[in-house]
C-alpha positions in Angstrom: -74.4 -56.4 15.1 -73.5 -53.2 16.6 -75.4 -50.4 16.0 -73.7 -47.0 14.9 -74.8 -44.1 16.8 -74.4 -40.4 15.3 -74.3 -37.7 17.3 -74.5 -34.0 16.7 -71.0 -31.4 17.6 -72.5 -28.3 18.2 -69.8 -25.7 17.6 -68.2 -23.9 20.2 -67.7 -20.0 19.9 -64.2 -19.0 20.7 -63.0 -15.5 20.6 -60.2 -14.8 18.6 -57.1 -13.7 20.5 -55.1 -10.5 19.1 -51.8 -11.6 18.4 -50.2 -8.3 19.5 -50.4 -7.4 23.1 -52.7 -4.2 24.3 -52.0 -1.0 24.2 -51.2 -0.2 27.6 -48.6 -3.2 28.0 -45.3 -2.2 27.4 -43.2 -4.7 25.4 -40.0 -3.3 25.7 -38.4 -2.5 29.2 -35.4 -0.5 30.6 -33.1 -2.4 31.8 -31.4 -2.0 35.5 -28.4 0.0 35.2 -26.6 1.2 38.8 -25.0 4.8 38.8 -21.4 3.1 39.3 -21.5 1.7 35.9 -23.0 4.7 34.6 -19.8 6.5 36.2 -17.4 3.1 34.6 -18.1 3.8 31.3 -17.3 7.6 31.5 -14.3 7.1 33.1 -13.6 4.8 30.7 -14.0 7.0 27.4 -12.3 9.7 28.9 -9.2 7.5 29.3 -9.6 6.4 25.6 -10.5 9.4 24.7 -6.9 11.5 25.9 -5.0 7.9 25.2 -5.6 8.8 21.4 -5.1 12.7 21.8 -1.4 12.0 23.9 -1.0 9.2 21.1 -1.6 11.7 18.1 0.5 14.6 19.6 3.7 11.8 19.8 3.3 10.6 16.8 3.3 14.1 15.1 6.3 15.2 17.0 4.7 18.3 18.8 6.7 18.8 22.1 3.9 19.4 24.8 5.7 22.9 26.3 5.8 24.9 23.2 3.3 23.0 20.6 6.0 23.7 18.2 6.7 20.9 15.7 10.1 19.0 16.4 12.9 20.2 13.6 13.1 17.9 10.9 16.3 17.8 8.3 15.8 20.6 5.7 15.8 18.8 2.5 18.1 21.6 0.4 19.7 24.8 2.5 23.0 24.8 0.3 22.9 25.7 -3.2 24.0 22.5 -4.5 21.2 20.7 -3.0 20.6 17.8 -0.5 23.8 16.0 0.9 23.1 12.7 0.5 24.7 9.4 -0.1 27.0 9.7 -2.9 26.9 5.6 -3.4 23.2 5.8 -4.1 23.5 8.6 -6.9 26.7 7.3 -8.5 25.5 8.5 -12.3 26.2 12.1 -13.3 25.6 14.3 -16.4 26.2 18.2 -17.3 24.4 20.4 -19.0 21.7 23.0 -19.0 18.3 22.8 -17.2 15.2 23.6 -18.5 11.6 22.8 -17.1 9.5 20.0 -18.6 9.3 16.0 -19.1 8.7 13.9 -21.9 5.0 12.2 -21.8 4.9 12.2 -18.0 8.4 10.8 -17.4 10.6 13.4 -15.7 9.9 17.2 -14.2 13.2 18.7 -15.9 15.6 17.8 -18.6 19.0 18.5 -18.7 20.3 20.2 -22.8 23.5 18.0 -22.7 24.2 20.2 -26.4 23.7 16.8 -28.1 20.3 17.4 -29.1 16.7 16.9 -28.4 17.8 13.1 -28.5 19.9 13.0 -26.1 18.6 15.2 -23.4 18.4 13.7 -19.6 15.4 13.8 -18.2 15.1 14.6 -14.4 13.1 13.8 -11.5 14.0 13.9 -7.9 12.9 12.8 -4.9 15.1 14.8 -2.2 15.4 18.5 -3.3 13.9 21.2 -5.5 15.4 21.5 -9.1 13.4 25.0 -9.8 16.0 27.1 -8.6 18.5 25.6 -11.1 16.5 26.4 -14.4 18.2 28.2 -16.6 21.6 27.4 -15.3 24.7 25.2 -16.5 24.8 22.5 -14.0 26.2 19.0 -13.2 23.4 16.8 -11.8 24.0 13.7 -9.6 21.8 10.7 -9.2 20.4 7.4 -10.2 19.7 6.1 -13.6 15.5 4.9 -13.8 13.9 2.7 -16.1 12.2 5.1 -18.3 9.5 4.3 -21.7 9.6 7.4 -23.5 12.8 8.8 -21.9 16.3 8.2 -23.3 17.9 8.8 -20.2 15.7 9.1 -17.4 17.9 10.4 -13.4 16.5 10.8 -9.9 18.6 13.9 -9.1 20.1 13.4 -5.7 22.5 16.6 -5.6 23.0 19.7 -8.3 26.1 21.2 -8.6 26.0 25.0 -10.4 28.9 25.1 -12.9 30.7 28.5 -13.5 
């Protein structure tokens, strides 16, 4: 038979090895960079950098000589308002304005003398209708859908009466 031998391990001493590196080592280092690309990369954001500012200054409609702001059509220099497409405010009413809406529908209403129920109530989107309160006027402009508002107008022109 064989014969079973035992034998002894003695154990070995290792040192432990730190798992970060020392001190002195630097982990992290800077990486090559020439002065040309340095010099790129300005020249690169100062182009990008006016391209937006020539950009903006187009697109507001500055002129570059005077920095004025490029005339734009005056919404309402005549007293009857905004010339504008008659075909697109075909509907009409007369009557008196006054200021106010009816729960959020409408800046204005127009008194047609019919009463409170059949005033029309007026918004619009192309001139000022504050001059007008007060006044007898005939209003021209498109009939909106309206919840609260009998008659609810997007007043394209106002024409004083009297």
């Amino acid at each position: 038979m064989e014969q079973i031998k035992t034998v002894a391990v003695q154990p070995s001493v290792i040192a432990p090895q730190p798992a970060t590196p020392a001190l002195d080592e630097k982990v992290v280092k800077k990486l090559p960079i020439d002065n040309n690309a340095k010099v790129k990369f300005v020249v690169i954001g100062l182009v990008v950098v006016a391209a937006g500012v020539l950009t903006g200054r187009a697109l507001s409609g500055v002129s570059a000589e005077g920095g004025q702001a490029t005339p734009t059509a005056n919404v309402s220099e005549n007293p009857e308002g905004a010339t504008v497409d008659e075909s697109v405010f075909a509907d009409s009413a007369q009557g008196t304005l006054h200021e106010g809406g009816i729960e959020g529908e409408g800046t204005h209403y127009l008194d047609t003398g019919a009463g409170a129920e059949k005033y029309v109530y007026l918004l619009s989107t192309v001139l000022d209708l504050d001059p007008f309160i007060d006044k007898k006027v005939e209003v021209f402009g498109q009939t909106l859908a309206a919840e609260h508002a009998g008659w609810l107008m997007d007043v394209g022109r106002v024409k004083e009466i009297q």
